[in-house]
C-alpha atoms as a printed R data frame, in Angstrom:
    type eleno elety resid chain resno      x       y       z
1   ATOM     1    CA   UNK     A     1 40.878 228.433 258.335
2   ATOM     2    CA   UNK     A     2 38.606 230.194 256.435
3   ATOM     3    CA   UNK     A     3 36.294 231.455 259.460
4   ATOM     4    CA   UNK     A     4 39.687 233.253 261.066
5   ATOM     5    CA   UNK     A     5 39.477 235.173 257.860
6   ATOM     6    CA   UNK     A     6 35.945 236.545 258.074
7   ATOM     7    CA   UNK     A     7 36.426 237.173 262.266
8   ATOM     8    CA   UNK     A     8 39.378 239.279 260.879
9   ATOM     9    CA   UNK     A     9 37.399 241.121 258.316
10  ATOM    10    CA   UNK     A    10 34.526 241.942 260.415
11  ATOM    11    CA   UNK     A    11 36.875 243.229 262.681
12  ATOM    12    CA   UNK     A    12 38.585 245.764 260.072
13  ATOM    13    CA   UNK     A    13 34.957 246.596 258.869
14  ATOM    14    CA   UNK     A    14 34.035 247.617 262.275
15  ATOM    15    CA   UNK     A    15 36.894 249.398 262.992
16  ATOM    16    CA   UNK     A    16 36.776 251.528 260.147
17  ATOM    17    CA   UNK     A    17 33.354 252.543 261.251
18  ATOM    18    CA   UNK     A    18 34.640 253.967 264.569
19  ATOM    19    CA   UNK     A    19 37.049 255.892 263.114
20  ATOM    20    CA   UNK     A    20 34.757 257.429 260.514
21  ATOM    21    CA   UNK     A    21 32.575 258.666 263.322
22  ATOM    22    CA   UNK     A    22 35.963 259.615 265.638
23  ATOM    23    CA   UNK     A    23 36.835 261.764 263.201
24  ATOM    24    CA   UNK     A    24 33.197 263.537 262.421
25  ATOM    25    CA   UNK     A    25 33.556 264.561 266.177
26  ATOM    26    CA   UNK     A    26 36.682 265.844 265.846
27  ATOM    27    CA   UNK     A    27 35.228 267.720 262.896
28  ATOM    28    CA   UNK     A    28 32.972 268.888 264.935
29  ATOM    29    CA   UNK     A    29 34.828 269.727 268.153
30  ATOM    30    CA   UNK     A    30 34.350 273.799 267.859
31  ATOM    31    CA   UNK     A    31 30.451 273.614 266.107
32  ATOM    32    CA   UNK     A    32 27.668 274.752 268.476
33  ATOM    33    CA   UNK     A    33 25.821 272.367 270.486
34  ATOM    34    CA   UNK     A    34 27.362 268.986 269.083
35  ATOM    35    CA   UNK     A    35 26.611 266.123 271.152
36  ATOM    36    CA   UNK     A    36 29.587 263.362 269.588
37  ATOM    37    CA   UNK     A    37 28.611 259.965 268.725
38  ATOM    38    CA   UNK     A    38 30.344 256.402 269.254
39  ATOM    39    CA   UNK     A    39 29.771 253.159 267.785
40  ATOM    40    CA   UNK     A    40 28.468 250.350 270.270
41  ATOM    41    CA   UNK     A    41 29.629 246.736 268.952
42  ATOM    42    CA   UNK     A    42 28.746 243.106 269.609
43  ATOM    43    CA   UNK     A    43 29.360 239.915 269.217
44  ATOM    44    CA   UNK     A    44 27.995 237.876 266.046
45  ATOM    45    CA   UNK     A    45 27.760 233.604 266.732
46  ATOM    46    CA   UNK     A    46 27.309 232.931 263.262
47  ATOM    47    CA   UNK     A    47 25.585 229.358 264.478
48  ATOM    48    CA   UNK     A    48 23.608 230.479 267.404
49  ATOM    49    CA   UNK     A    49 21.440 232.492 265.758
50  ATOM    50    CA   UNK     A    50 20.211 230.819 263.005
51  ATOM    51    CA   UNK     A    51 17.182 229.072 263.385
52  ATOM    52    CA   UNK     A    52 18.040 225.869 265.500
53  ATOM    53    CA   UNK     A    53 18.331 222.864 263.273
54  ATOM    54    CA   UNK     A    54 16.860 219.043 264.807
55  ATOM    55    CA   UNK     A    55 20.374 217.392 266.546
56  ATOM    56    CA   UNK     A    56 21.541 214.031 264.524
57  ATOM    57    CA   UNK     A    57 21.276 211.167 266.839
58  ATOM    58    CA   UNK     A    58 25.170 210.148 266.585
59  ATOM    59    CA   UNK     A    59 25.487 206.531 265.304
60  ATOM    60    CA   UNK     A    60 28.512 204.281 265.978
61  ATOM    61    CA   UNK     A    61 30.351 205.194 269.099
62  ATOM    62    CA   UNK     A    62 29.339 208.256 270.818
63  ATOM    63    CA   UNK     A    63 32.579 210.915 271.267
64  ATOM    64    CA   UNK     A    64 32.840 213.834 273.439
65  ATOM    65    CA   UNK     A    65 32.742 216.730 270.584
66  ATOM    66    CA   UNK     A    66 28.366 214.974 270.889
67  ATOM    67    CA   UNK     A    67 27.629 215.601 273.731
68  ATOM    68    CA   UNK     A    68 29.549 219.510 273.753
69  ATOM    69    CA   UNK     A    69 28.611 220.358 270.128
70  ATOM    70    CA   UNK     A    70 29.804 223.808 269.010
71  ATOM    71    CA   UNK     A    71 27.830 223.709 265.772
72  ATOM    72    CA   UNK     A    72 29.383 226.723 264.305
73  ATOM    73    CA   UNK     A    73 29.368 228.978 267.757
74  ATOM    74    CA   UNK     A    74 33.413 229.259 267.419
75  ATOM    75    CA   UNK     A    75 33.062 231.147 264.554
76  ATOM    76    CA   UNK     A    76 32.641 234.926 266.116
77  ATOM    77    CA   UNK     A    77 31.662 237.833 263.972
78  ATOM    78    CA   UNK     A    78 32.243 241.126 265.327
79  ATOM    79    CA   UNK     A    79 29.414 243.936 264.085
80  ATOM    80    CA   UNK     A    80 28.389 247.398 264.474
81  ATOM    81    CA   UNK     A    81 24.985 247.205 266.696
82  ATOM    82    CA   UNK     A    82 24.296 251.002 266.579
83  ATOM    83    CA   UNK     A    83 25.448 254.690 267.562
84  ATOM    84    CA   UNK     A    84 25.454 256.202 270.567
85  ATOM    85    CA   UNK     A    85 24.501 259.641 271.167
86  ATOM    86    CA   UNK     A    86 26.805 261.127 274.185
87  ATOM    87    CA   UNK     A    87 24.221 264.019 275.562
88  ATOM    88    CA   UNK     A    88 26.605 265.279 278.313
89  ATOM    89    CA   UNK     A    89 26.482 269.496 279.065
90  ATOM    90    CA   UNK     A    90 29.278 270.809 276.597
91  ATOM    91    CA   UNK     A    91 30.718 273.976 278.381
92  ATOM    92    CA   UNK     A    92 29.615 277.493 277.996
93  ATOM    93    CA   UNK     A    93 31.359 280.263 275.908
94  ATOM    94    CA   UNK     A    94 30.123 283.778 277.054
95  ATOM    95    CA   UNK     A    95 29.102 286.019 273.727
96  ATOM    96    CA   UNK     A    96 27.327 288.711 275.797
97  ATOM    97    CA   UNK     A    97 24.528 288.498 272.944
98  ATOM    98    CA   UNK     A    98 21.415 289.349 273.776
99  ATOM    99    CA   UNK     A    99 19.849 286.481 271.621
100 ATOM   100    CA   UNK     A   100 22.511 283.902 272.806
101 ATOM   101    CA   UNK     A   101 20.744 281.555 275.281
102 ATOM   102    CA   UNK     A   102 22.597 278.661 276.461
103 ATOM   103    CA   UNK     A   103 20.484 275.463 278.567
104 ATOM   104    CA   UNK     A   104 22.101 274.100 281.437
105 ATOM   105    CA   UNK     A   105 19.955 270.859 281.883
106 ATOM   106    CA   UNK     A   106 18.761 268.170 279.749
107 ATOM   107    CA   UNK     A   107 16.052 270.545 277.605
108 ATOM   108    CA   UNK     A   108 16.086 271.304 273.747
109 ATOM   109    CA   UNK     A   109 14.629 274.641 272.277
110 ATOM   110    CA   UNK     A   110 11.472 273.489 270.310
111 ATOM   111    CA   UNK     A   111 11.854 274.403 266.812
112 ATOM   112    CA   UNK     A   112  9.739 274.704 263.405
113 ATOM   113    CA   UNK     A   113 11.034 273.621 260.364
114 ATOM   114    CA   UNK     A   114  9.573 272.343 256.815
115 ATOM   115    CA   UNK     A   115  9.767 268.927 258.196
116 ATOM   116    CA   UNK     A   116  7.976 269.226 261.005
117 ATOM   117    CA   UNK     A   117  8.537 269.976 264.667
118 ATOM   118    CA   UNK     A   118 12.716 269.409 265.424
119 ATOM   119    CA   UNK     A   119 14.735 270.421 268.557
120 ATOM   120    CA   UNK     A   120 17.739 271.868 269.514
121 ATOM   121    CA   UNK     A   121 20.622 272.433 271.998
122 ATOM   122    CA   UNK     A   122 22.234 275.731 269.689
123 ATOM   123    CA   UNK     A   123 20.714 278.680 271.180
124 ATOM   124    CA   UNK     A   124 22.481 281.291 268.565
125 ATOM   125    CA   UNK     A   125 19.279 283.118 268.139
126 ATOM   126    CA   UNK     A   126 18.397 286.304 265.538
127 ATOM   127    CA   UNK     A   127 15.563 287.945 264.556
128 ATOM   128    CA   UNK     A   128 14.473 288.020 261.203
129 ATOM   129    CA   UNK     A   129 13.511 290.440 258.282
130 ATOM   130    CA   UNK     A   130  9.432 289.662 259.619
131 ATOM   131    CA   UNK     A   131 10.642 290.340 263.693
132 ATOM   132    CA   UNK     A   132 10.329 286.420 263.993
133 ATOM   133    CA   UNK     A   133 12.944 285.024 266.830
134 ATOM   134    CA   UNK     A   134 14.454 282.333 264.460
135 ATOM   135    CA   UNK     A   135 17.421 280.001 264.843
136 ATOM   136    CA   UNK     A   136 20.673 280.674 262.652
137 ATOM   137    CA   UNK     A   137 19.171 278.791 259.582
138 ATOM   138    CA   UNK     A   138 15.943 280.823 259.677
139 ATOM   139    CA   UNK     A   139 13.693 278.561 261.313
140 ATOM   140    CA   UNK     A   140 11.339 280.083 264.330
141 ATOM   141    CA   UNK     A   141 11.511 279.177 267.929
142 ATOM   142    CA   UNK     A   142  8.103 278.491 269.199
143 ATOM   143    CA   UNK     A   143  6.491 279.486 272.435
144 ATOM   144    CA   UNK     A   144  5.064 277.227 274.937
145 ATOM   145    CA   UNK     A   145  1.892 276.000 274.822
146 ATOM   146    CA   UNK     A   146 -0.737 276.184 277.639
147 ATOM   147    CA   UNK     A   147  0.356 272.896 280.211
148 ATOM   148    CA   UNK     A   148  4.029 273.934 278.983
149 ATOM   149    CA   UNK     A   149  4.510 271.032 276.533
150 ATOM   150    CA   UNK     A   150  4.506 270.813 272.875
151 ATOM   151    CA   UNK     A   151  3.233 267.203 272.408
152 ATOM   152    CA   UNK     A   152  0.168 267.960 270.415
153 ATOM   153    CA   UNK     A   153  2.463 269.589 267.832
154 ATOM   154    CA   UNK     A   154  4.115 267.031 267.211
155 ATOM   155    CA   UNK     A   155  3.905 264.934 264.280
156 ATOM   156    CA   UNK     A   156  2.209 260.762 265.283
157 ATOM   157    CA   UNK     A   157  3.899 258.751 263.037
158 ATOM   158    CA   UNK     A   158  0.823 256.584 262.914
159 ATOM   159    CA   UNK     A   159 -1.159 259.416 261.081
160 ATOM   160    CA   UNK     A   160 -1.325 259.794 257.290
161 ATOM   161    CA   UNK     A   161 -1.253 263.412 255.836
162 ATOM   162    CA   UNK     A   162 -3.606 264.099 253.038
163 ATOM   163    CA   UNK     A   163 -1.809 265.621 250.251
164 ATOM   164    CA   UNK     A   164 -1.655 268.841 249.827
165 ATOM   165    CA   UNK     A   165 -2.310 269.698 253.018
166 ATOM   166    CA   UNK     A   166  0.612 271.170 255.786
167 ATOM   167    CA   UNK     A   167  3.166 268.621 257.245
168 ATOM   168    CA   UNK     A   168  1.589 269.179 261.193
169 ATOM   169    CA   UNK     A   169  4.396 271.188 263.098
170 ATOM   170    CA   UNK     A   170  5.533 272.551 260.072
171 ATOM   171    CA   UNK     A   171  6.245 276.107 258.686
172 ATOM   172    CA   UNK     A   172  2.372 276.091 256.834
173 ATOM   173    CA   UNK     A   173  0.944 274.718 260.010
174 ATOM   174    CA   UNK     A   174 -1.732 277.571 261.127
175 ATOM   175    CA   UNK     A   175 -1.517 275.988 264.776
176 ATOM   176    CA   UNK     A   176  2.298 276.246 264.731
177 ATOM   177    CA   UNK     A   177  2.302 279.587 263.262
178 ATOM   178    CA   UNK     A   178  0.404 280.944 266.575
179 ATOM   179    CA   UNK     A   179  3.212 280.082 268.689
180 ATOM   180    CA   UNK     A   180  5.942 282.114 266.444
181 ATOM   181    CA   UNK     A   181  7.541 284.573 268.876
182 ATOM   182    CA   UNK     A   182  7.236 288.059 267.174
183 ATOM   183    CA   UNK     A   183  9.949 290.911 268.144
184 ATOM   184    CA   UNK     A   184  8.633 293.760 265.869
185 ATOM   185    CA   UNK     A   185  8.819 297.054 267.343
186 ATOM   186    CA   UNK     A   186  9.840 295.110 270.894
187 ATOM   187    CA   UNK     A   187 13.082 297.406 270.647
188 ATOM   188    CA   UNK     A   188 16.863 296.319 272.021
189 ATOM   189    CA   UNK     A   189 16.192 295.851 275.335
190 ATOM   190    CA   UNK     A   190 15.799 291.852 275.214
191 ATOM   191    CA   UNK     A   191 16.245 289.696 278.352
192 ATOM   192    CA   UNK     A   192 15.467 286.424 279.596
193 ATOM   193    CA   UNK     A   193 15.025 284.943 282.723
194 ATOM   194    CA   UNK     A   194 15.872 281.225 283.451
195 ATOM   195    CA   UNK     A   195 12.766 279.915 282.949
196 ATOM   196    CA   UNK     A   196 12.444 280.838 279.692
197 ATOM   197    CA   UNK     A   197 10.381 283.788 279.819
198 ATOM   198    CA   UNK     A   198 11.259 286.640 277.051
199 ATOM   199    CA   UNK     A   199 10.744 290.034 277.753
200 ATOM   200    CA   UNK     A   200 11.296 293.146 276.447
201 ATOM   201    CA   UNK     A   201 11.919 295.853 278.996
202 ATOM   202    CA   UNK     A   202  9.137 294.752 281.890
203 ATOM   203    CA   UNK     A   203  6.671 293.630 279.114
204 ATOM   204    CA   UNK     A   204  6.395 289.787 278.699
205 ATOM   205    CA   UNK     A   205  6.484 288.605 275.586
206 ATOM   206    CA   UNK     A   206  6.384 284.954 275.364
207 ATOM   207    CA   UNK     A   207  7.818 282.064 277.076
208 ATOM   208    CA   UNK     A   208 10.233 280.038 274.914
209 ATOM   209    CA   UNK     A   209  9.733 276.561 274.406
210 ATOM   210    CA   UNK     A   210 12.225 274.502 276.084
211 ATOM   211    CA   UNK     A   211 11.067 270.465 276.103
212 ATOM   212    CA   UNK     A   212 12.769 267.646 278.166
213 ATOM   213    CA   UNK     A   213 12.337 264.161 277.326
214 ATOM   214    CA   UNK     A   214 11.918 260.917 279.361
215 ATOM   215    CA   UNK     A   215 14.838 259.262 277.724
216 ATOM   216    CA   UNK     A   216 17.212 261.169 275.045
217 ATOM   217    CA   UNK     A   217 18.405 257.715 273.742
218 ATOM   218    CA   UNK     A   218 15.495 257.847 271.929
219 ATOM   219    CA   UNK     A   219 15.629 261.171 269.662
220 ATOM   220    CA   UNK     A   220 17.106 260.995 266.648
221 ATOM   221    CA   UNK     A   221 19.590 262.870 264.900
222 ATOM   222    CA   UNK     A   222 18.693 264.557 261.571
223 ATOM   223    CA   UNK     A   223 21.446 267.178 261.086
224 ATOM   224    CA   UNK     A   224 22.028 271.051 261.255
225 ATOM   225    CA   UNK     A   225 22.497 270.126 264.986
226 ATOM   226    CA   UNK     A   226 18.541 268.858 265.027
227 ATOM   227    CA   UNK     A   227 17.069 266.516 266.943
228 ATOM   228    CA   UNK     A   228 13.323 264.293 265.945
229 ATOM   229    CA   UNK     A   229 11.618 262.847 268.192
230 ATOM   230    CA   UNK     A   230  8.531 260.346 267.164
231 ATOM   231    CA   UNK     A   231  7.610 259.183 270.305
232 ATOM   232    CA   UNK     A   232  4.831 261.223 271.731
233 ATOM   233    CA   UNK     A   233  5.052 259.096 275.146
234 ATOM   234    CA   UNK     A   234  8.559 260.193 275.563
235 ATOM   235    CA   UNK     A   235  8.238 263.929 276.124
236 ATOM   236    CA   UNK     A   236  8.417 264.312 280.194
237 ATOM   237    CA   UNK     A   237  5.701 265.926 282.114
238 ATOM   238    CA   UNK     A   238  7.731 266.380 284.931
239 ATOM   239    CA   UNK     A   239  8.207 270.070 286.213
240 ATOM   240    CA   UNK     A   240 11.503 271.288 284.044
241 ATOM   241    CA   UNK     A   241 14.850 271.012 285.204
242 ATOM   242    CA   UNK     A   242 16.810 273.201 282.728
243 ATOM   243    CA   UNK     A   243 18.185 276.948 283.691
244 ATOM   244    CA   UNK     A   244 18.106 279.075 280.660
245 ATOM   245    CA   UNK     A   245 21.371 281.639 280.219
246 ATOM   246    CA   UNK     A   246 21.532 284.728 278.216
247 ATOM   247    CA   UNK     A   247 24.866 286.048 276.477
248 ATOM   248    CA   UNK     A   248 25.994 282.707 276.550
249 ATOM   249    CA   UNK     A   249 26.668 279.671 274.116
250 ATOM   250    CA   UNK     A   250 26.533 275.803 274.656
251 ATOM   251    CA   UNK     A   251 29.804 274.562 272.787
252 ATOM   252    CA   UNK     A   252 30.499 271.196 271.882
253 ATOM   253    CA   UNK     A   253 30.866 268.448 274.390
254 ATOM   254    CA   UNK     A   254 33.383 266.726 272.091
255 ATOM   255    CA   UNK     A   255 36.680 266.304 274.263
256 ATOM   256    CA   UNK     A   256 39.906 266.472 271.347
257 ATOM   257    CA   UNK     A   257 42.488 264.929 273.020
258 ATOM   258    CA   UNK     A   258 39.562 262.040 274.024
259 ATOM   259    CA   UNK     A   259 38.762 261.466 270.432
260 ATOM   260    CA   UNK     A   260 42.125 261.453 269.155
261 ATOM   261    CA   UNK     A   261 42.966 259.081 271.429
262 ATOM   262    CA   UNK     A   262 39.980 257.039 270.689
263 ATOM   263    CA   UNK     A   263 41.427 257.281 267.029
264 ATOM   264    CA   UNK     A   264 44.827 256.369 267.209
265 ATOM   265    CA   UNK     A   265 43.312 253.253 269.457
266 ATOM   266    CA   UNK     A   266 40.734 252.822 266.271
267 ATOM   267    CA   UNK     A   267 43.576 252.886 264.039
268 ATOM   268    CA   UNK     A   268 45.931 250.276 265.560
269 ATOM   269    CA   UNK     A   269 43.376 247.972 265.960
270 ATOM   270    CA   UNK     A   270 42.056 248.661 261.978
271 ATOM   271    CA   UNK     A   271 45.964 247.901 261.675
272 ATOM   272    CA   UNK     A   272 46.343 244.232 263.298
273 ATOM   273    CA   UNK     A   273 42.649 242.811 262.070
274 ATOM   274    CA   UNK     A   274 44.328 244.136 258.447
275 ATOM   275    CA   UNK     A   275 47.821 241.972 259.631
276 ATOM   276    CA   UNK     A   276 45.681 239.159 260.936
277 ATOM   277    CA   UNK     A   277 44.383 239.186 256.986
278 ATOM   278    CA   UNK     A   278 47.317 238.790 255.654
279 ATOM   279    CA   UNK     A   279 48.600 236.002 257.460
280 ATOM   280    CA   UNK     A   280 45.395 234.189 256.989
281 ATOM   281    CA   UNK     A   281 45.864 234.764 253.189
282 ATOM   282    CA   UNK     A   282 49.813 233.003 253.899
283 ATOM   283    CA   UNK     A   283 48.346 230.472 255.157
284 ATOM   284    CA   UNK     A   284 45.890 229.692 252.662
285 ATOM   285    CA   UNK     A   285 47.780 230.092 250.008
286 ATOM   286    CA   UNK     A   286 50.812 227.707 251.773
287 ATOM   287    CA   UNK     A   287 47.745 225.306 252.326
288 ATOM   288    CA   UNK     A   288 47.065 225.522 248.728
289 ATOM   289    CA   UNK     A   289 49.998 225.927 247.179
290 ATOM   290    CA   UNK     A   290 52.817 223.715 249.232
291 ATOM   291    CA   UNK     A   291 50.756 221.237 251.448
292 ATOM   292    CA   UNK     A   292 48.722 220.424 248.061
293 ATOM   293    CA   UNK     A   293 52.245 218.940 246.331
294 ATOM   294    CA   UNK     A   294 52.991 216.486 249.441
């Protein structure tokens, strides 16, 4: 009786899960560049994977439960195995900015921040006080290298940093802080093309960053709409296939009536594992209660 119980809790736990991240998309329905997340679930055999204990040789008469021994693989746990980054294109809002860029592929702007080397899919660019082309938290865009990819700025996670000295891809990093992308006295005339390339009137000025990966699945969220990546491996060397737009905005690829949806099913099911509790806790106390008296 008890191990009904515990299938119902893990249930309830789960669900609760998916409708805490449901509802941070739809939180997130109208922010810049989202890409929503869902839960991916599986199957728990409390028995079958333990570590396999010797079989009993049966003694006395031999039944039929000993030769199709269950040994605890009824009892089914259901648990959250991860999250599930959806990178699908959200649409595109026209701003007419000339710093709004919006990519139409599967590319991220390559970004400096105090942690290191981060990418992005919100292309609401400024410049700042210094002429830098930064993102809307401050943090500069970088060029691209010669070869067109950023690997060797990025940080191996097998490599110590001594202390004291500048996290590599960083802010402080003095090979990072050649490939800052410097507007000062470039005036207003600001265009891109859709390869990247920044100019200011005819005069190139740099050619902005913009990295794919081999598979997405693998970058890691780490807020302000950032992206980390610490596999070196997985940035692609194939030739790009992301289109650059100016005066134009990625929005979120979070679909509303979708997630609420997704919620109200989240919610009903929360609803019967939290029924299927309670009649589990009838029956045990009946069990204890009335059967105990006979």
């Amino acid at each position: 009786m008890a191990s009904g119980l515990w299938t119902s809790v893990s249930g309830a736990a789960a669900q609760a899960q998916s409708v805490d991240m449901v509802a941070n998309n739809l939180a997130n329905a109208d922010t810049l560049g989202f890409k929503k997340d869902a839960p991916t679930f599986r199957e728990y055999l409390s028995k079958s994977e333990r570590d396999n204990d010797n079989l009993e040789v049966p003694r006395g008469p031999v039944k039929d439960k000993d030769f199709y021994q269950l040994e605890g693989k009824d009892q089914a746990f259901v648990i959250v195995d991860g999250t599930y980054t959806n990178f699908k294109q959200g649409n595109l809002k026209v701003t007419k900015s000339p710093l709004d860029v919006a990519l139409d592929g599967p590319g991220f702007l390559e970004v400096s921040t105090p942690q290191g080397i981060r990418y992005t899919r919100v292309g609401s660019l400024k410049m700042a006080a210094d002429g830098r082309l930064v993102t809307t938290q401050g943090y500069p865009v970088l060029s691209s290298q010669p070869g067109g990819i950023a690997a060797a700025a990025n940080r191996d996670p097998a490599s110590a940093v001594a202390p004291g000295m500048p996290q590599p891809g960083s802010l402080d990093d003095p090979q990072i802080a050649q490939r800052f992308i410097s507007l000062r006295d470039r005036g207003t005339n600001l265009s891109f093309n859709d390869n990247g390339d920044l100019y200011a009137g005819d005069e190139l000025v740099a050619k902005v960053s913009v990295v794919e990966f081999k598979d997405n699945n693998k970058l890691r969220k780490v807020g302000g709409q950032f992206f980390e990546n610490k596999d070196l491996a997985n940035i692609s060397t194939e030739p790009s296939k992301t289109v650059l737009h100016q005066g134009v905005l990625e929005t979120s690829n979070v679909n509303p009536i979708e997630e609420m949806t997704n919620l109200i099913k989240a919610n009903r099911l929360f609803e019967h594992d939290m029924k299927a509790i309670r009649t589990h806790n009838e029956l045990l106390g009946k069990e204890a209660n009335d059967i105990g008296k006979l």
